[in-house]
C-alpha positions in Angstrom: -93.0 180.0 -87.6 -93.3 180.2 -91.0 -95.1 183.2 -91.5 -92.0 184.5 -89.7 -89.8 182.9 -92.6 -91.5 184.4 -94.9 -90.9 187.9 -93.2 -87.7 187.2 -93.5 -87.4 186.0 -96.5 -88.6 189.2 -97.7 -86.7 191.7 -95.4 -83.7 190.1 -96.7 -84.9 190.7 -99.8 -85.4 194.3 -99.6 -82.4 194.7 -97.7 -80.2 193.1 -101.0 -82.3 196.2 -103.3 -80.3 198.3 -102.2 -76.7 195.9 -102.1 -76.9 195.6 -98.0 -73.9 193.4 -97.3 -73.2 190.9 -94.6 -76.4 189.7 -93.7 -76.7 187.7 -90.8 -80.1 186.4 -89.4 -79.9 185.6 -85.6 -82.8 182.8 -84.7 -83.3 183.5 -81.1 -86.6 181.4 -81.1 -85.8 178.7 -79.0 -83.7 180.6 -76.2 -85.3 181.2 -73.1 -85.9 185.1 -72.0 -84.8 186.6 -75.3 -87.1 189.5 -76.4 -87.3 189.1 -80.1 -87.3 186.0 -82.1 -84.8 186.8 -84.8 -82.8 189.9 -85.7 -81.7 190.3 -89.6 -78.2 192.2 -89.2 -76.9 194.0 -92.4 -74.5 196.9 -93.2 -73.9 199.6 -96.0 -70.3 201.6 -96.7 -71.7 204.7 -95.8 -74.6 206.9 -94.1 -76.3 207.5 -97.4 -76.5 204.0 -97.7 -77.7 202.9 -94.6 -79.9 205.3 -95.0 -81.4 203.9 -98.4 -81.0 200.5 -97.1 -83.5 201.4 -94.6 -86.3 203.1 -96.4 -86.0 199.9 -98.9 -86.8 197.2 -96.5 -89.9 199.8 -95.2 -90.9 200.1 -98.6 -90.3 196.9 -99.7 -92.3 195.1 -96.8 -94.9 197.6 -96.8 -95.5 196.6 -101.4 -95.0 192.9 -101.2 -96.1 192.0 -97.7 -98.5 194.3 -96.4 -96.6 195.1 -93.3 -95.8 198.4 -92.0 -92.9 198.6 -88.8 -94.2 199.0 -85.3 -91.6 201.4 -84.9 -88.3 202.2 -86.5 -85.1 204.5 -85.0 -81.8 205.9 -86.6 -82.6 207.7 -89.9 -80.9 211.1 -88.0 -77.3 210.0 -88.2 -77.9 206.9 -90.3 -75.4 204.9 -88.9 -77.7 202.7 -86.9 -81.2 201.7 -87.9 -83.4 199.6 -86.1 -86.8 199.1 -87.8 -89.4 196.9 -85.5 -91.4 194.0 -86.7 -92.5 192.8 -83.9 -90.9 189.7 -82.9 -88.4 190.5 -85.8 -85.9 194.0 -85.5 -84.1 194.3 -88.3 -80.2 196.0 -87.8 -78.8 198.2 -90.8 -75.2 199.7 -89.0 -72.2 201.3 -90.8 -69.4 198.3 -90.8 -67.3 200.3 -87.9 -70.8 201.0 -85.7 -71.6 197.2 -86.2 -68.1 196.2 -85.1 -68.1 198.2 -82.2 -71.6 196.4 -80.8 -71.0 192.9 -81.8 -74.8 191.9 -82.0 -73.9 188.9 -83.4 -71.6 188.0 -80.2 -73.7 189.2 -77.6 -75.9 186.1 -78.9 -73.5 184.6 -80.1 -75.9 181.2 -78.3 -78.4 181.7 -81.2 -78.5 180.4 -84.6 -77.0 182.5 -87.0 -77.4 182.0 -90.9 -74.8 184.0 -93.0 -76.5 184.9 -96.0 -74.3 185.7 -99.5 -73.5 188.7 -100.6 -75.6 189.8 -103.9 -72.8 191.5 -106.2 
């Protein structure tokens, strides 16, 4: 559990790098059946962004934690990116793409932590 906060901690971090907004980590450790234990949920204004918001969390977790993704998905279009850490996927979604899917919602059960916006 807390080597998982401390993933966290730093995906957040290299999520802010590049000014990701609306960051929202869903703790989906203690229900039963869910897949993952946490998603980190964050959006940019535009594809460029999302774009750079995901190759700064890569290249931020891969410099400070020694962690590559298992996988990662969405860099084409760029307007949403899922990179996989496992037991933690990290979301980047243009605000309108991220409306329409309602992650937060669909478990909307779990704990979700709103974390401020870095201006």
């Amino acid at each position: 559990m807390v080597e998982d906060k401390k993933l966290i901690e730093a995906i957040v971090k290299g999520l802010q790098e590049k000014k990701a907004k609306n960051i929202v980590v869903v703790d989906m450790s203690e229900l039963e059946g869910a897949a993952f234990k946490y998603f980190v949920i964050c959006e940019g204004n535009s594809t460029t962004q999302v774009n750079t918001i995901g190759e700064s969390v890569i290249s931020y977790m891969k410099e400070n934690m020694q962690t590559k993704p298992f996988a990662y998905d969405g860099f084409t279009n760029s307007q949403w990116i899922v990179v996989d850490y496992g037991e933690i996927l990290v979301h980047v979604f243009l605000p309108e793409t991220r409306d329409f899917y309602k992650l937060e919602q669909l478990w909307a059960d779990a704990k979700l932590t709103q974390i401020e916006n870095l201006d």
